[in-house]
C-alpha positions as CSV (number, residue, x, y, z in Angstrom):
1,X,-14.7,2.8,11.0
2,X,-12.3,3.7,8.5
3,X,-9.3,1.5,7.7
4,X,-6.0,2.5,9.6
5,X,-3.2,2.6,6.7
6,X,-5.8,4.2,4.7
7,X,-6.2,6.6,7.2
8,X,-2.5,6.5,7.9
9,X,-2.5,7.2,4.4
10,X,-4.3,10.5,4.0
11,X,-2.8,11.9,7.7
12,X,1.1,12.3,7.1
13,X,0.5,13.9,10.3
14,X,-2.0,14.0,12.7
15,X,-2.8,17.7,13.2
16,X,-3.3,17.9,9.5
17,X,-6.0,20.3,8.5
18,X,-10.1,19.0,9.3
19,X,-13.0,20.6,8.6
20,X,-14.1,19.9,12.3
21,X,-12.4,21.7,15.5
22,X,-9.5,19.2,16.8
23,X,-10.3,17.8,19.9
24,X,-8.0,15.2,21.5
25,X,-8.4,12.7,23.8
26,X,-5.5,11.3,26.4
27,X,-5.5,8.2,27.7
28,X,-2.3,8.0,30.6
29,X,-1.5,4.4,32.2
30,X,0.6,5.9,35.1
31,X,0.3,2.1,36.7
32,X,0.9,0.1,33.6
33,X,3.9,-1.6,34.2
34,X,2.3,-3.1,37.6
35,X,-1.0,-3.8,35.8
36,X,0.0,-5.9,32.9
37,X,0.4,-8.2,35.7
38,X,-2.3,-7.2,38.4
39,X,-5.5,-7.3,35.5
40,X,-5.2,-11.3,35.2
41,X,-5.5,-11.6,38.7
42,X,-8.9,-11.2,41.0
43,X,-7.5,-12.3,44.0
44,X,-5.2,-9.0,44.1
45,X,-2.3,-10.9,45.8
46,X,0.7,-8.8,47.3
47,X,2.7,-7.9,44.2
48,X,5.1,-5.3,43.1
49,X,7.6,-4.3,40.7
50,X,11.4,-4.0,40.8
51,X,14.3,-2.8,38.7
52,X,17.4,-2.4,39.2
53,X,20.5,-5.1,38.5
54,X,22.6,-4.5,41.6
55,X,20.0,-3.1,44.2
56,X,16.6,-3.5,42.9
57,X,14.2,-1.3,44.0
58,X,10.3,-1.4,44.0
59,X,9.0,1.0,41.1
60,X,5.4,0.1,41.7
61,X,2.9,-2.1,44.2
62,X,-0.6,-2.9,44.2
63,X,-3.3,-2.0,47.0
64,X,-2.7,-5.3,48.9
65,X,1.2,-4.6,49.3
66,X,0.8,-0.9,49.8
67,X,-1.0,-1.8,52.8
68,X,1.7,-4.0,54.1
69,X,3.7,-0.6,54.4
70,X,5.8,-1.5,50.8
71,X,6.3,1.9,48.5
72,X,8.3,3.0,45.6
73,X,11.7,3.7,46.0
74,X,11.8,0.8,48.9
75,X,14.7,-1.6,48.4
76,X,13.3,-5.0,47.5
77,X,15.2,-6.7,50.6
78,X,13.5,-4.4,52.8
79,X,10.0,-5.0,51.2
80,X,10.2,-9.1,51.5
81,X,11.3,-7.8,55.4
82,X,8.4,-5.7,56.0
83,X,6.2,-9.0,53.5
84,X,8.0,-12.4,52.8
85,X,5.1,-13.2,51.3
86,X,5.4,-10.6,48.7
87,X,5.9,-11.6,45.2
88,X,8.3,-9.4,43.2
89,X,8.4,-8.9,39.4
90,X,11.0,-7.4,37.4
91,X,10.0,-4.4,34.9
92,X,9.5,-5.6,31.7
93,X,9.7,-2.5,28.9
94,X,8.3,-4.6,26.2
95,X,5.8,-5.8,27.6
96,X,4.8,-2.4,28.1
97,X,5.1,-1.4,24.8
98,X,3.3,-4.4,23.4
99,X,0.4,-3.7,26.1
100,X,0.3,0.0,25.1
101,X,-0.2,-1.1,21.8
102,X,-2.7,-3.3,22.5
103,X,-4.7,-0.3,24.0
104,X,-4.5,1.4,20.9
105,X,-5.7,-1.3,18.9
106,X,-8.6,-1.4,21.0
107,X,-9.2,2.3,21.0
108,X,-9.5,2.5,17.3
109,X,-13.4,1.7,17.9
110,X,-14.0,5.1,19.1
111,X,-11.0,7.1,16.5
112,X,-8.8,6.3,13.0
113,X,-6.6,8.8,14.3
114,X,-4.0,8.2,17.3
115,X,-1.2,8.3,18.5
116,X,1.2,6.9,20.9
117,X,3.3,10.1,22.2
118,X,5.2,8.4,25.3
119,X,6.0,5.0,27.0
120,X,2.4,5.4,28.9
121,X,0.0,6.9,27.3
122,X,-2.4,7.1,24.0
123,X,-3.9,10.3,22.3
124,X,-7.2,10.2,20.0
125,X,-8.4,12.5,17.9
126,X,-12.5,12.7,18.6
127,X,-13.4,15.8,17.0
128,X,-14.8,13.8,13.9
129,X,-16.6,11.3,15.9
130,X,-18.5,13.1,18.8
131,X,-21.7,13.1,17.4
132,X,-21.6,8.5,17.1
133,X,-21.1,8.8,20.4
134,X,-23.6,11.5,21.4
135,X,-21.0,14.1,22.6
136,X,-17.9,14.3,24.1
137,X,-19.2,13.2,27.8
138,X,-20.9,10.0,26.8
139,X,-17.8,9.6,24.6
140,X,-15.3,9.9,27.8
141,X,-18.0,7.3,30.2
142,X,-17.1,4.8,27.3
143,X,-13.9,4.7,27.1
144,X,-13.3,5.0,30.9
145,X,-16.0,2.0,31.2
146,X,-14.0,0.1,28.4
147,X,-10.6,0.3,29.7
148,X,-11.7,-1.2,33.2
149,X,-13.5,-4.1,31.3
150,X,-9.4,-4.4,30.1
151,X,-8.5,-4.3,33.5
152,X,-6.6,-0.9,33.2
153,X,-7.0,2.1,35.3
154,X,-6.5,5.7,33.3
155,X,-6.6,9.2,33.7
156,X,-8.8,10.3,30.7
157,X,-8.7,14.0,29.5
158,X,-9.5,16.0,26.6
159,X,-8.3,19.0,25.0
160,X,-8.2,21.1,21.9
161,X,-4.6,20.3,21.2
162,X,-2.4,16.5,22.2
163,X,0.0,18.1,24.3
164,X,-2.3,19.9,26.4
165,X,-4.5,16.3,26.8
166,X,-1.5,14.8,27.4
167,X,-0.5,17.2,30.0
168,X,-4.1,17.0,31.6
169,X,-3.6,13.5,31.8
170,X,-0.3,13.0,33.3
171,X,-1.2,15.6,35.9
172,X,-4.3,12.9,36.9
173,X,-6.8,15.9,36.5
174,X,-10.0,14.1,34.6
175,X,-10.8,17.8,33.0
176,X,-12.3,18.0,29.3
177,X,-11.1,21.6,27.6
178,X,-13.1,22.7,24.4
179,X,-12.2,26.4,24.3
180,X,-8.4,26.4,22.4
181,X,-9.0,30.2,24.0
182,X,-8.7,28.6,28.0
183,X,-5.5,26.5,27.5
184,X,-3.1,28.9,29.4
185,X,-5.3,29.5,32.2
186,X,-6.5,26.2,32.7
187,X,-3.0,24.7,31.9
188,X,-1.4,27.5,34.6
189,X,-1.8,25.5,37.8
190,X,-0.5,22.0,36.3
191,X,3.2,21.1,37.5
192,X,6.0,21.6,34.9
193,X,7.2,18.5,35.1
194,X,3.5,17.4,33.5
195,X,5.5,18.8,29.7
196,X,7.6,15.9,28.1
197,X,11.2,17.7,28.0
198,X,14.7,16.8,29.1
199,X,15.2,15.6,32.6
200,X,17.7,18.4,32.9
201,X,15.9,21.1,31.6
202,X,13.0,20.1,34.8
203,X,15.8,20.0,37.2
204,X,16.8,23.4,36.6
205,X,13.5,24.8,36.5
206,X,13.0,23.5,40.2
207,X,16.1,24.7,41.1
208,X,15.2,28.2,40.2
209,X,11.4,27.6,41.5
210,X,9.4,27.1,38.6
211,X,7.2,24.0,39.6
212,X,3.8,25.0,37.9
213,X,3.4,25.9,34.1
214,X,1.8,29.2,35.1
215,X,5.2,30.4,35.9
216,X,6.7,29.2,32.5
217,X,4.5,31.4,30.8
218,X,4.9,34.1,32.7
219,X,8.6,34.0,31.7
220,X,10.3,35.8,28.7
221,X,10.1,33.6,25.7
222,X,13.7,35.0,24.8
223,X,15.1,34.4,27.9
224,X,13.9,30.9,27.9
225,X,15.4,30.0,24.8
226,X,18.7,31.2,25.1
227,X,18.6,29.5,28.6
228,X,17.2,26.1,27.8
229,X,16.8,25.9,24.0
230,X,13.9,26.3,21.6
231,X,12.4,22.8,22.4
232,X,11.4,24.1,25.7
233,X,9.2,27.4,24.2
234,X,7.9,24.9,21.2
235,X,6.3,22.7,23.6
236,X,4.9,25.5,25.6
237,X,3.8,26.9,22.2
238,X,2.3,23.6,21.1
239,X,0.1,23.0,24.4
240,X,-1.7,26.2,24.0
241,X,-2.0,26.0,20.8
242,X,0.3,28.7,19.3
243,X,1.9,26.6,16.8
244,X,0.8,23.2,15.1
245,X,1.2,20.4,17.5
246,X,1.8,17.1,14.8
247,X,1.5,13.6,16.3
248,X,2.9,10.7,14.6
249,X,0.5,8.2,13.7
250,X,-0.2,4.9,15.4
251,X,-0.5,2.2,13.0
252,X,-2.0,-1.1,14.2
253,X,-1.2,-4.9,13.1
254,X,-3.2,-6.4,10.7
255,X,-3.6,-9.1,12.8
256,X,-4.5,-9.4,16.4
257,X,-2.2,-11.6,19.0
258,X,-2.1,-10.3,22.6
259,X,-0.8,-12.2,25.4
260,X,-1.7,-11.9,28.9
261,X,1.2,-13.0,32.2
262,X,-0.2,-14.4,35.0
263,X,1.4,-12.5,38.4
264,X,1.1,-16.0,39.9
265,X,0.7,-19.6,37.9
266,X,-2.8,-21.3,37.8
267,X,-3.0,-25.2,38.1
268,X,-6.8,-25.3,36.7
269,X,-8.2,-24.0,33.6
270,X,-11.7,-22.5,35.4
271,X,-8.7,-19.6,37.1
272,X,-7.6,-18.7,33.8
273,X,-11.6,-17.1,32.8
274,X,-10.8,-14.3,34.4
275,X,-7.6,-13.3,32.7
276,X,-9.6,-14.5,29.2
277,X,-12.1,-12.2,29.7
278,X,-9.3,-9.2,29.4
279,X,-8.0,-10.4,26.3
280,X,-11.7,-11.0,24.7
281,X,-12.5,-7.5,26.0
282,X,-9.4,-6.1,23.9
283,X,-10.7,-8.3,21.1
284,X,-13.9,-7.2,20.5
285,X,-12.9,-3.5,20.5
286,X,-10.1,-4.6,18.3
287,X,-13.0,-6.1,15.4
288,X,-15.1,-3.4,16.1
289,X,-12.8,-0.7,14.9
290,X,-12.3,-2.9,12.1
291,X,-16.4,-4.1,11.6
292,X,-15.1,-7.3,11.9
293,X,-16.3,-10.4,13.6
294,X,-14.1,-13.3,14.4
295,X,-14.5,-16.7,12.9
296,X,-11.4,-18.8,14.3
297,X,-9.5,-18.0,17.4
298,X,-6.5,-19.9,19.3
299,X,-6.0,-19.8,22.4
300,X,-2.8,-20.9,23.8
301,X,-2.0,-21.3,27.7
302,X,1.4,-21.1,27.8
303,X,3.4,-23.4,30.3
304,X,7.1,-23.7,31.7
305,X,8.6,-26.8,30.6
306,X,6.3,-28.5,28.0
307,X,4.2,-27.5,24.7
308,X,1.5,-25.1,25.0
309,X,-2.1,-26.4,25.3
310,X,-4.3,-25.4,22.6
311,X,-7.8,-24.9,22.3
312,X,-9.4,-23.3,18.9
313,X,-13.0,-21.7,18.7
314,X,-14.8,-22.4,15.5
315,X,-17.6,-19.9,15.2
316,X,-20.6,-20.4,12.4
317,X,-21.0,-16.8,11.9
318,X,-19.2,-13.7,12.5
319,X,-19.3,-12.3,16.0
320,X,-17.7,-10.1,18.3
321,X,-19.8,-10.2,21.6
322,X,-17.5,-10.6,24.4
323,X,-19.9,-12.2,26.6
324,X,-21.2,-15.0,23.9
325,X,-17.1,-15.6,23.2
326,X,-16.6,-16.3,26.7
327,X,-19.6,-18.2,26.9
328,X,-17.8,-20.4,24.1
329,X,-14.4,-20.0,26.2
330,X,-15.9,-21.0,29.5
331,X,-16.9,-24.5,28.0
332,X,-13.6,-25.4,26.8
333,X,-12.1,-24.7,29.9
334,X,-14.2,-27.1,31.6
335,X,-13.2,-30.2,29.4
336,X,-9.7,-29.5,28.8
337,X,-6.8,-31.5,31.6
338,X,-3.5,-29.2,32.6
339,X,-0.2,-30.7,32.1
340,X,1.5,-28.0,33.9
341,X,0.6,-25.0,35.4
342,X,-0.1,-22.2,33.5
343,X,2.3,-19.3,33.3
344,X,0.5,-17.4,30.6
345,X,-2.2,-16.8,28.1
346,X,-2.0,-16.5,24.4
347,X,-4.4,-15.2,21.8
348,X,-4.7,-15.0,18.3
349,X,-7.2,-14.5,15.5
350,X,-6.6,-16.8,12.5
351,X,-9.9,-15.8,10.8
352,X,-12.5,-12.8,10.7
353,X,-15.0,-11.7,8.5
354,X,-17.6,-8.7,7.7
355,X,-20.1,-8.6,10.3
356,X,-23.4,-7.8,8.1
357,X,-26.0,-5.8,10.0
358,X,-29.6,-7.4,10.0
359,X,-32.9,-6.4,10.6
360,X,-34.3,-7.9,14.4
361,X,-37.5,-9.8,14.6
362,X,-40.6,-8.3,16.4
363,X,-40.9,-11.6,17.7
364,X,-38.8,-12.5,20.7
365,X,-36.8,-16.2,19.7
366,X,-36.4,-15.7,16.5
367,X,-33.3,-14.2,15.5
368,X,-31.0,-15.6,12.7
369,X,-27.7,-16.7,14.7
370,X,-29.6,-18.6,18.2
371,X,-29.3,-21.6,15.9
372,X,-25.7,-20.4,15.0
373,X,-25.2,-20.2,18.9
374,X,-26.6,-23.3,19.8
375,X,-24.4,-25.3,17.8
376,X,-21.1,-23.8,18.6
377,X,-21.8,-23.8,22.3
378,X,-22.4,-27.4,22.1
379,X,-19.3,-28.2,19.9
380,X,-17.6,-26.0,22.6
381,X,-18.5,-28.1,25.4
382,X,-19.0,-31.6,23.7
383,X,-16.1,-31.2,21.1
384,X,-16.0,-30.1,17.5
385,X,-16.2,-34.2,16.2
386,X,-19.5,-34.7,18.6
387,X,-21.6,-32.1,16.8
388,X,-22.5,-32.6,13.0
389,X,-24.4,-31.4,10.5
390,X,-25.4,-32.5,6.9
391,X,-23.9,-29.9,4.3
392,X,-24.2,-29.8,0.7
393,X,-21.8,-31.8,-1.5
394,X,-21.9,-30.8,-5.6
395,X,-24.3,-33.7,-6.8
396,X,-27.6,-32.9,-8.7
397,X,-28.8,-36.3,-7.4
398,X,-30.6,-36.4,-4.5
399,X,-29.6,-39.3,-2.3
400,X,-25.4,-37.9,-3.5
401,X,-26.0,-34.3,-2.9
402,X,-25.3,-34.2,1.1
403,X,-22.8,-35.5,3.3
404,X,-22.8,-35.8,7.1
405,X,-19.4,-34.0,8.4
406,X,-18.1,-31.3,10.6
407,X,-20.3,-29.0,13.0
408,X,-21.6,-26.1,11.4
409,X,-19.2,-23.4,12.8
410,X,-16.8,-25.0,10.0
411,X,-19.6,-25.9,7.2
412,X,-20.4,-22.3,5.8
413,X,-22.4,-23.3,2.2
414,X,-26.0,-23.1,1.7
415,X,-28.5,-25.9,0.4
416,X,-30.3,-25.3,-3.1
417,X,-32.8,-23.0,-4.1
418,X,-35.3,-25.5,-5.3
419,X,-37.5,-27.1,-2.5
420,X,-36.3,-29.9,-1.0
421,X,-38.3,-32.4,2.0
422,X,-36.8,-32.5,5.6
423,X,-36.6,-36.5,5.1
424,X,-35.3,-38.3,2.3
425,X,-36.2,-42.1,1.7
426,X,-33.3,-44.5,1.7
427,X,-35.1,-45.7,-2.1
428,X,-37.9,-44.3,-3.7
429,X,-40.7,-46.2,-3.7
430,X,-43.9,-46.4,-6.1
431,X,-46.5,-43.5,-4.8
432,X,-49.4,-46.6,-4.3
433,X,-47.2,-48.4,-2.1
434,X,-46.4,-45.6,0.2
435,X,-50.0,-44.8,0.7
436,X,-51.1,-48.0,0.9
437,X,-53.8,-47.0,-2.3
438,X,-54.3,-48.8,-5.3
439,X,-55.9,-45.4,-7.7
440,X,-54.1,-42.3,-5.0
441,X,-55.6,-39.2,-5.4
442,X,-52.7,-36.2,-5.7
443,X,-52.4,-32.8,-6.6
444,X,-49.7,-31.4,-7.9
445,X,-48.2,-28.0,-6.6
446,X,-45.1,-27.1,-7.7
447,X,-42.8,-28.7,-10.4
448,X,-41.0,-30.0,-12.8
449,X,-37.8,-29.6,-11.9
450,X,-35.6,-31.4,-13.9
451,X,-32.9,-34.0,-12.8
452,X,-30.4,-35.4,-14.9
453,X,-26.8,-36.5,-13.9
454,X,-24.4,-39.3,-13.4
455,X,-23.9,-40.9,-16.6
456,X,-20.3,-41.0,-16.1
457,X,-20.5,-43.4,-13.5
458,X,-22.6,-45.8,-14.2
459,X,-25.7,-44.8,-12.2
460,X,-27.6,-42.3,-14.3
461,X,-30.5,-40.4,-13.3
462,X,-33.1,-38.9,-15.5
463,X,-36.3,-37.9,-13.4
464,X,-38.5,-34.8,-13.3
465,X,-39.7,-34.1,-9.7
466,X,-42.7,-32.3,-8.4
467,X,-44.1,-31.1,-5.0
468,X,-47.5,-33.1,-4.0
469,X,-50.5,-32.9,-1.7
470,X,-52.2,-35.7,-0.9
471,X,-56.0,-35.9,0.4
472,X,-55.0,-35.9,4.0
473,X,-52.8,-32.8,3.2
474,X,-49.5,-34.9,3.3
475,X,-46.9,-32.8,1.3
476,X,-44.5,-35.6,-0.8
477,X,-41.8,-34.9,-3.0
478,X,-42.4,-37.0,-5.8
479,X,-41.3,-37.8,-9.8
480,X,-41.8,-39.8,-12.4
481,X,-38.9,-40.7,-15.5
482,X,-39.5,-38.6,-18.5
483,X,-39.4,-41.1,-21.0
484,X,-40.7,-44.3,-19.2
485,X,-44.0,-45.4,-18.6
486,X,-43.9,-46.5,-15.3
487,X,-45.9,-44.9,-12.1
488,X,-44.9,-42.1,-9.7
489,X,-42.4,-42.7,-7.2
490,X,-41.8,-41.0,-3.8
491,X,-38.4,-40.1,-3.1
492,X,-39.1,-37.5,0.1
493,X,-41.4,-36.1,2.9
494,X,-41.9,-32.5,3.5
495,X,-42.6,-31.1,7.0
């Protein structure tokens, strides 16, 4: 994918010129505000959402208090009547916002170039990209499938210009328009109020019986702008593509930090995976747009009246599989104690890199990062200081040139070149010793490699080391000083 501000960049605009037919995507969220809550929760508990200061009202309610008789416009009062079980949320605008953008960050897998054109919704441009996804349908399945992985529900619609997806969209129609030549008569039937104009300007078009965009059209252009203005015949003009339609570009945080409310608090960590498994979701698509993998990631769960608890994911290699993340997430949830209930969840990325494509094995079991996997899972469920490995340290000496330390999702530097044995003697010892022969028969196979170093302390080492078979096919790692006349000396075993 290509980078966003580079993108940003090169589009002033988003309906700058292409050398591929526009097509845009809408995403619409006409339940967001009650689904930033209801996506943590599985249960689906009776839950709506108020505003109002004076006489709050219900704005929005899920399935289980729809069926309790609760709708929008009710007065909350007379929603706890009909449900005093319900549980009421106030509205919470930036939240929304935040969420929105959160979408978009996510959606930048599948397009460089969006948008966010109102309070609910997202616009792509997919022209470019159709053929990655194998057309436009496959394209669509995706992105519907992806945005229920984030717990969202979206009318998804395409078009060849953004205010005629958008319109698509708000209107719920799930209807994908290629032909720019078919936007008035397939726009026709959609309800007016479907165009983002002034409040007043829809009021008056009901009032003289113009509810469907049809009847717009049909209308004198001249007419209509003396009456309403020229914003009202620009938007028309923009839907069907009769004028350029430009789209202010959406550009995303450098870094990723979403955080998800819980509609009701959890007292035990295992409740929280399913509200984790959101936010991992919106992470991966977040790297993928980016051909990132993540390498350190907080999680914070966020509590009412003392310090969050924090639990940090130390990954050996890049990754960005949702399911081997939670995998990871999973396992620290089972170790970690609660001080409080938990009113929310927090997550960041503190470090990514480049996720490098490699070639898979023909044999099943073998592929590079199972080994990668195996540790981190087990620091994840043991604890980072109960897994170690031995890493290099910068010594030319043998028995100084390792160190046993952290696990290896925080020990990222490779071993020499030069063969080295799996096991290292505590001391070298003379080559007849160790085989228990007085004239041992060897052959040599690979060598000398030259070892000379620690002068400066007092414990200097000049040796020239070879690789060695003995007669029974034992492979030694063996040397013998440069300079000295003594015998060989074994200092390691190879596998």
């Amino acid at each position: 994918m290509k980078n966003v501000e580079a993108t940003a960049a090169r589009h002033e605009n988003c309906s700058c010129e292409m050398n591929h037919p526009q097509l845009w995507t809408c995403l619409h969220f006409p339940a967001l505000p009650l689904e930033i809550l209801t996506r943590a929760d599985p249960v689906e508990t009776a839950l709506a959402i108020a505003m109002g200061s004076t006489r709050p009202r219900i704005v929005a309610a899920n399935l289980p208090a729809r069926s309790r008789g609760i709708s929008a416009g009710m007065s909350v009062s007379a929603a706890l009547a009909l449900d005093p079980g319900l549980i009421v949320h106030p509205r919470n605008p930036s939240m929304e916002t935040q969420t929105l953008v959160e979408i978009a960050q996510w959606a930048l897998q599948f397009s460089p170039v969006l948008s966010l054109p109102a309070a609910d919704a997202v616009l792509l441009e997919v022209g470019a990209g159709l053929s990655l996804f194998d057309g436009l349908e496959r394209l669509l399945a995706m992105l519907r499938a992806g945005l229920r992985a984030l717990g969202f529900t979206a009318a998804v619609s395409a078009a060849p210009t953004p205010t005629a997806a958008l319109m698509l969209a708000r209107a719920g129609q799930a209807q994908a328009i290629t032909d720019v030549g078919s936007l008035e008569r397939e726009l026709a039937g959609l309800p007016v109020d479907t165009l983002i104009c002034d409040e007043s300007i829809l009021a008056t078009l009901a009032d003289l019986g113009v509810h469907r965009v049809g009847g717009l059209l049909q209308l004198p252009r001249d007419g209509l702008a003396r009456r309403f203005g020229p914003s009202l015949v620009d938007a028309l003009d923009r839907a069907v593509g009769g004028q350029p339609d430009p789209q202010k570009p959406f550009i995303a945080p450098e870094h990723f930090a979403s955080r998800l409310e819980l509609p009701a608090p959890a007292y035990e960590a295992h409740a929280l995976l399913f509200g984790a498994k959101r936010l991992i979701a919106a992470l991966a698509g977040w790297l993928a747009g980016r051909g990132l993998g993540v390498m350190r990631l907080r999680i914070e769960l966020r509590h009412e009246d003392c310090a969050p608890s924090t639990l940090i994911l130390n990954l050996s290699t890049p990754s960005r599989d949702p399911a081997h993340l939670i995998t990871l997430l999973r396992a620290r949830f089972e170790r970690i104690e609660l001080p409080e209930r938990v009113e929310a969840i927090a997550l960041a990325v503190e470090e990514t890199a480049a996720l490098a494509a490699y070639n898979r094995s023909l044999l099943p079991g073998s592929e590079p990062t199972e080994a990668s996997e195996l540790c981190e899972r087990l620091a994840a469920r043991l604890g980072d200081d109960a897994v170690c490995a031995l890493r290099p340290h910068p010594d030319h000496r043998p028995e100084c040139a390792w160190r046993s330390g952290q696990h290896p999702a925080q020990t990222r530097t490779s071993m020499p070149a030069a063969p080295r044995p799996l096991w290292l003697l505590a001391e070298p010892q003379p080559l007849a010793e160790f085989l228990h022969a007085a004239q041992p028969h060897i052959e040599l196979m690979d060598g000398p490699e030259r070892i000379e170093c620690g002068w400066w302390e007092g414990r200097d080492v000049r040796r020239d080391y070879f690789v060695a078979r003995t007669e029974r096919g034992q492979r030694l790692w063996i040397f013998k000083h440069p300079s000295r006349n003594g015998g060989w000396q074994v200092h390691g075993i190879f596998a």
